[in-house]
C-alpha positions in Angstrom: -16.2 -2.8 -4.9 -14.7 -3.3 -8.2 -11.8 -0.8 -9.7 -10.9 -1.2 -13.9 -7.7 0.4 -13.5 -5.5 -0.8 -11.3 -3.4 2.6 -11.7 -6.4 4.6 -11.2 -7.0 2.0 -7.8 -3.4 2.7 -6.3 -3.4 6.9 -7.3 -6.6 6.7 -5.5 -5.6 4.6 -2.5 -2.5 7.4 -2.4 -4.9 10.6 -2.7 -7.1 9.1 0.5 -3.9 8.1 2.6 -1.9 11.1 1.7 -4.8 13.4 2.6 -4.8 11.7 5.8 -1.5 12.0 7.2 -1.7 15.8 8.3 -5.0 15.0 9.8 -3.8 12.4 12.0 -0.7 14.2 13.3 -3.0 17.0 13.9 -5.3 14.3 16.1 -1.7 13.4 17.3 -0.9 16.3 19.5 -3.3 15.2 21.9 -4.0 11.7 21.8 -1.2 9.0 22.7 0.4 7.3 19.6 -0.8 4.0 20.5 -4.3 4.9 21.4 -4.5 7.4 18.6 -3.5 4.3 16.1 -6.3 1.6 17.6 -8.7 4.5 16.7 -7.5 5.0 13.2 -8.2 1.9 12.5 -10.8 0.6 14.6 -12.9 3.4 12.7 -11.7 1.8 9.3 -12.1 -2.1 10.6 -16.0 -1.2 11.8 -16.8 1.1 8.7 -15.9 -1.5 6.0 -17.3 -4.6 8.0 -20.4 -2.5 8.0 -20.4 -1.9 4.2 -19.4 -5.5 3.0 -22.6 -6.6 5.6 -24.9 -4.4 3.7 -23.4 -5.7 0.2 -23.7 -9.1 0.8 -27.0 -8.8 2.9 -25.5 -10.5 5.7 -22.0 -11.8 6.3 -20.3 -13.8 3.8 -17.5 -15.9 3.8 -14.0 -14.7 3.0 -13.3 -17.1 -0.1 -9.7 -17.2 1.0 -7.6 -20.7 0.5 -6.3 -22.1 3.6 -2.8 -21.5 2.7 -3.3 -17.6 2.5 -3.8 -17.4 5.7 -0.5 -17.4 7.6 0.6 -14.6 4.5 -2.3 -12.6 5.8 -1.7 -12.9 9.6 1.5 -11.7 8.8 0.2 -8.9 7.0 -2.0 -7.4 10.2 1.4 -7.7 12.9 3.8 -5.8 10.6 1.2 -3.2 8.8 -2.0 -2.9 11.0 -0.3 -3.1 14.6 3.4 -2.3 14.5 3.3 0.1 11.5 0.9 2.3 12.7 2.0 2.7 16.1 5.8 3.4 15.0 4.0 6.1 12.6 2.1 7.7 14.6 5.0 8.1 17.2 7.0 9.1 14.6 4.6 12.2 13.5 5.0 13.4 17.0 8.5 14.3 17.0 8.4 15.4 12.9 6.5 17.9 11.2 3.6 16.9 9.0 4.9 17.7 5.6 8.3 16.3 6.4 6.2 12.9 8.0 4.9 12.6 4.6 7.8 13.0 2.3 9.8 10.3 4.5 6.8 8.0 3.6 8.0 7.4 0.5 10.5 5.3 1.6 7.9 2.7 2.1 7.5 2.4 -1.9 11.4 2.0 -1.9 11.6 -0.9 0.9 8.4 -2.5 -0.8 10.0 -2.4 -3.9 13.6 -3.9 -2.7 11.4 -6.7 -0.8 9.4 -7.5 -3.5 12.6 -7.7 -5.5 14.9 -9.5 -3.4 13.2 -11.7 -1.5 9.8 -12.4 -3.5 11.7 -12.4 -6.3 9.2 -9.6 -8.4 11.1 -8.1 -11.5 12.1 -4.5 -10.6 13.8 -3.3 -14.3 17.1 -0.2 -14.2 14.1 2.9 -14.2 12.2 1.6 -11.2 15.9 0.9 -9.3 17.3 4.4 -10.1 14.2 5.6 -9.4 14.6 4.3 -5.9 17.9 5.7 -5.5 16.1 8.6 -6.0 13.7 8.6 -3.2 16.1 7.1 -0.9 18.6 10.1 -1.0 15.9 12.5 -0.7 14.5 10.8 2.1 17.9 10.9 3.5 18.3 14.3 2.8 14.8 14.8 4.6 15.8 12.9 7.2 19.6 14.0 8.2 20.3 15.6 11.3 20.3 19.4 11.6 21.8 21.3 14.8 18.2 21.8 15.7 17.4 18.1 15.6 18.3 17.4 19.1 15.7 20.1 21.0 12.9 19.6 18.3 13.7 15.7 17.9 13.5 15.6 14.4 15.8 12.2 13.7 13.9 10.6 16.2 10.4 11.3 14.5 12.3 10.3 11.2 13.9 6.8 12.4 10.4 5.8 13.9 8.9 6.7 10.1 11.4 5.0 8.4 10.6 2.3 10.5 7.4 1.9 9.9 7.3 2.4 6.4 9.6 -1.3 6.8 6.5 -2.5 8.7 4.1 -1.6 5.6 6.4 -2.7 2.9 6.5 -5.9 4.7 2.4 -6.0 4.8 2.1 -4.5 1.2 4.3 -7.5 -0.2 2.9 -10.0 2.4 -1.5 -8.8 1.4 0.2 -9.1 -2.3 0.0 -12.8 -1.7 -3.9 -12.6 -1.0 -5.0 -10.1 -3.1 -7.2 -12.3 -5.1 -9.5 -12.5 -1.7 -12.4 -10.2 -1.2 -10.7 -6.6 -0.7 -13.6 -5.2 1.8 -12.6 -8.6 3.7 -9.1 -8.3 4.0 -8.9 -4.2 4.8 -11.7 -4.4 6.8 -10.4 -7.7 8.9 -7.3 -5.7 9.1 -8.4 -3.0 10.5 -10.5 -4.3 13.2 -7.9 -6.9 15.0 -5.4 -3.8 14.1 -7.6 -1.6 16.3 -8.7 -3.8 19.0 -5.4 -4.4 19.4 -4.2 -1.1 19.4 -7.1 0.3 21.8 -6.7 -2.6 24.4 -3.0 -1.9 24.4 -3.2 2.0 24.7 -6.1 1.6 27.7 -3.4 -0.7 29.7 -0.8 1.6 29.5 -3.4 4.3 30.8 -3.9 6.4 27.8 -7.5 8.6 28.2 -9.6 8.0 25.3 -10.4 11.5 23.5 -13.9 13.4 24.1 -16.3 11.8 21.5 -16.3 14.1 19.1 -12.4 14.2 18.5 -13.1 10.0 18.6 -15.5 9.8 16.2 -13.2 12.3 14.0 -10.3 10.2 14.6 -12.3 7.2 13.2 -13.4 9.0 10.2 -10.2 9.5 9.4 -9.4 5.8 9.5 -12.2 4.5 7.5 -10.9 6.9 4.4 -7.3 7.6 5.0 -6.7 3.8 5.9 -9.8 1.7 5.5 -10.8 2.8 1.4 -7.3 3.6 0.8 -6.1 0.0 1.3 -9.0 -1.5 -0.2 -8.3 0.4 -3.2 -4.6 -0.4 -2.3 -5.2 -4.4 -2.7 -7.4 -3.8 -6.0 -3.9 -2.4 -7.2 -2.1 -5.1 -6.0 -3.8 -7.6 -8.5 -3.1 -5.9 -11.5 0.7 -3.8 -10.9 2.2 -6.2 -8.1 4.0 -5.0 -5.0 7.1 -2.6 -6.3 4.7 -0.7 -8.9 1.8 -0.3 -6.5 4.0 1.0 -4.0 5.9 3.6 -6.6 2.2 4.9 -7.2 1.3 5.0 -3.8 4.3 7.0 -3.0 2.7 10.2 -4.7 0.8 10.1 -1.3 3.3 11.9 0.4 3.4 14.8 -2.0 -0.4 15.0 -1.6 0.2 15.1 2.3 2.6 17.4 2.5 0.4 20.0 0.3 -2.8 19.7 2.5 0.0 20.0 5.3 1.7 23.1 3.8 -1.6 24.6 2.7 -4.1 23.5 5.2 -1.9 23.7 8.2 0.5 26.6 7.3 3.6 24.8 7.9 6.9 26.1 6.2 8.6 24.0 3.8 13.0 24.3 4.4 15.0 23.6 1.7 16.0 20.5 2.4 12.3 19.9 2.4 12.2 21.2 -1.5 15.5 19.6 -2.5 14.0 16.5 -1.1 10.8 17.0 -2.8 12.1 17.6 -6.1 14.5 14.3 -5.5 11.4 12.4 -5.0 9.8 13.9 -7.7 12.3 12.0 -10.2 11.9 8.8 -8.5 8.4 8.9 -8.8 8.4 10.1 -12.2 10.8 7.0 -13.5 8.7 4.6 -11.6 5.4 5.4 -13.3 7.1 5.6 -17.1 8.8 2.3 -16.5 7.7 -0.5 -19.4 8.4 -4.1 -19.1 7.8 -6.5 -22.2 9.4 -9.6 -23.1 8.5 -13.0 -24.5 7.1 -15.0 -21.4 4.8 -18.7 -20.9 1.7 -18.5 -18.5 0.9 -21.9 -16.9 -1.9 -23.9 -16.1 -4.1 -22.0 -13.4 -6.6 -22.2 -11.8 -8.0 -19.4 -9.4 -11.2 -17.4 -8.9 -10.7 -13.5 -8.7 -13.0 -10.5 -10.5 -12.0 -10.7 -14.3 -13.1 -9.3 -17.9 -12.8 -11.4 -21.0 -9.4 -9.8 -22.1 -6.6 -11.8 -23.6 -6.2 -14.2 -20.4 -9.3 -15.3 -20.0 -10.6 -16.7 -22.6 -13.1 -19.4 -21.5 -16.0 -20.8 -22.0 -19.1 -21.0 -19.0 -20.4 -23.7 -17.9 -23.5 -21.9 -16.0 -26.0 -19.0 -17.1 -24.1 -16.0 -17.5 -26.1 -12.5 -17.8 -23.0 -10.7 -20.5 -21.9 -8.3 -17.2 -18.1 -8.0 -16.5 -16.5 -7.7 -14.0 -17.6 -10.8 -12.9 -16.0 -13.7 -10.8 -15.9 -17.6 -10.5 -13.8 -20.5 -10.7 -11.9 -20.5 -14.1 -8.8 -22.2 -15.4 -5.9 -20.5 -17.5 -4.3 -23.0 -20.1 -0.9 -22.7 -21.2 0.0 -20.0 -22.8 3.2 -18.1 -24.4 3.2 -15.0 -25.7 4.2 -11.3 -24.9 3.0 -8.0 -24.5 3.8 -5.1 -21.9 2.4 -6.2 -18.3 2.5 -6.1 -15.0 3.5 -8.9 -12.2 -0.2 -9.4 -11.5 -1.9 -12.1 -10.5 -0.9 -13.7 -14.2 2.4 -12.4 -14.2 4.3 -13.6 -11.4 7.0 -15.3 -13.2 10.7 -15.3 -12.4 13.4 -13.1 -14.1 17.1 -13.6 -14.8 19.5 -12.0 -17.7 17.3 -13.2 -19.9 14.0 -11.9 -19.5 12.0 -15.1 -17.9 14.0 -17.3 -16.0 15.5 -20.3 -17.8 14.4 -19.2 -20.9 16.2 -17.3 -23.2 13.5 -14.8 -24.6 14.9 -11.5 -25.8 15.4 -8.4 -24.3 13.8 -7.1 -21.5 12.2 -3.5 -22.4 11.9 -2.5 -18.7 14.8 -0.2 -18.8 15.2 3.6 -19.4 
């Protein structure tokens, strides 16, 4: 499964998920959280293991390095056991459309950690741009006198909570997503779900009648099994903070299909918190970031085109067809050009544009 656009990859990975999100709460109101989440994505886990069998005519090896391996355990506790669970617990004590405003926060906390502590560059539009969706998810999530009958903080603390969880796994699968995608979300999802399942049947949670299963599962294999495959293809070419500000257009689409489908009523803190959100979105996707920077030696084996950075000769019989991948090395290399932190692009920034050098202005602001 191959994606051009990387954009195009994350609005799409946002469309499936936001879609999603009223479906599952509407699933939610009478299956236990926990259960409800092994189902998700056990039905995503088993779907894409069955598609990448059928690709590769039998079952393939991963491709990924040894040392990826810890970053990717990591990546199934906090996002494909904790975050769901917390989620799902969350949408029962919040309303759909206000369950998928609040998610936005998750592009906000990916954003921060990719900043701070995997040191991504995050420019002035994409930070006020997160002060934007951070006080309308406060203003979304504040209590009102109502809150303590209907519970409302409750279901937003638990969402807030697990948007952490997945901004944790979306900077933590950053790290391996030059590994098969199919592998990853589809690994993910099935040690996510077994985990889940087994968890929900000790506590005594009664699995649903098979049609509402099988429906629940469904779910999962689009709203979390394609979306995050199309959410890792993203991944290589925008890194974590820009894949997440796309992604955040999934709540919007949620709360529509919420609104719309399942004739809830929007308050106006829901609007004012929309159109809050609306801005941050809107500076994240606009932001540009060009300055003079130096690739290093590389080498790495991912799907590529021969664009700019990959410039290389073949040493085997090669039919003309791009996308294709093997083993290549990237030599040294200065230059500059707007980009992403992709996979070539994960250099350091200070004051100065690239860190240690003193390159010119970086053009990532308003």
């Amino acid at each position: 499964m191959m994606i051009r656009s990387p954009i195009l990859a994350a609005l799409g990975a946002a469309l499936l998920f936001g879609a999603s999100t009223p479906f599952s709460k509407w699933l939610a109101a009478e299956t236990s959280p926990v259960l409800l989440a092994g189902l998700l994505y056990l039905g995503s886990g088993t779907g894409l293991w069955t598609m990448r069998l059928i690709r590769d005519r039998g079952f393939a090896p991963s491709g990924m390095p040894a040392r990826d391996w810890p970053w990717f355990l990591g990546a199934i506790v906090s996002g494909g056991v904790l975050g769901p669970v917390l989620f799902i617990t969350g949408l029962s004590h919040a309303s759909g459309a206000e369950a998928s405003l609040l998610l936005n926060l998750e592009a906000v906390l990916t954003a921060v950690l990719a900043w701070v502590v995997f040191r991504e560059n995050a420019g002035p539009r994409v930070v006020l741009g997160m002060v934007f969706i951070v006080m309308g998810g406060l203003l979304l999530a504040w209590p009102s006198p109502g809150d303590a009958a209907s519970g409302g903080a409750l279901g937003g603390f638990f969402v807030a909570t697990a948007c952490l969880c997945w901004a944790l796994d979306n900077n933590l699968t950053r790290k391996v997503s030059t590994s098969d995608a199919v592998f990853i979300a589809g690994t993910k999802g099935l040690v996510a779900g077994v985990t889940n399942l087994a968890l929900a049947l000790a506590l005594g949670a009664v699995p649903p009648a098979w049609p509402r299963m099988m429906l629940a599962m469904t779910v999962g294999l689009a709203g979390y099994g394609v979306s995050l495959v199309l959410f890792v293809l993203a991944l290589r070419g925008l890194g974590s903070a820009r894949t997440g500000a796309y992604f955040s257009t999934a709540p919007f689409i949620g709360a529509a299909v919420a609104i719309l489908g399942f004739q809830e009523s929007g308050s106006l803190a829901f609007w004012l918190a929309a159109a809050l959100m609306s801005a941050g979105v809107w500076l994240h996707l606009t932001e540009r970031h060009a300055h003079m920077h130096t690739h290093e030696p590389m080498e790495h084996t991912h799907p590529h085109v021969h664009d700019e950075h990959h410039r290389h000769e073949h040493d085997f019989s090669w039919d003309g067809v791009e996308p294709h991948a093997h083993p290549h090395r990237h030599e040294r290399m200065t230059h500059s050009h707007p980009h992403f932190p992709d996979i070539h692009h994960r250099h350091r920034h200070s004051f100065y544009g690239v860190e240690g050098q003193k390159n010119g202005p970086d053009e990532s602001g308003p």
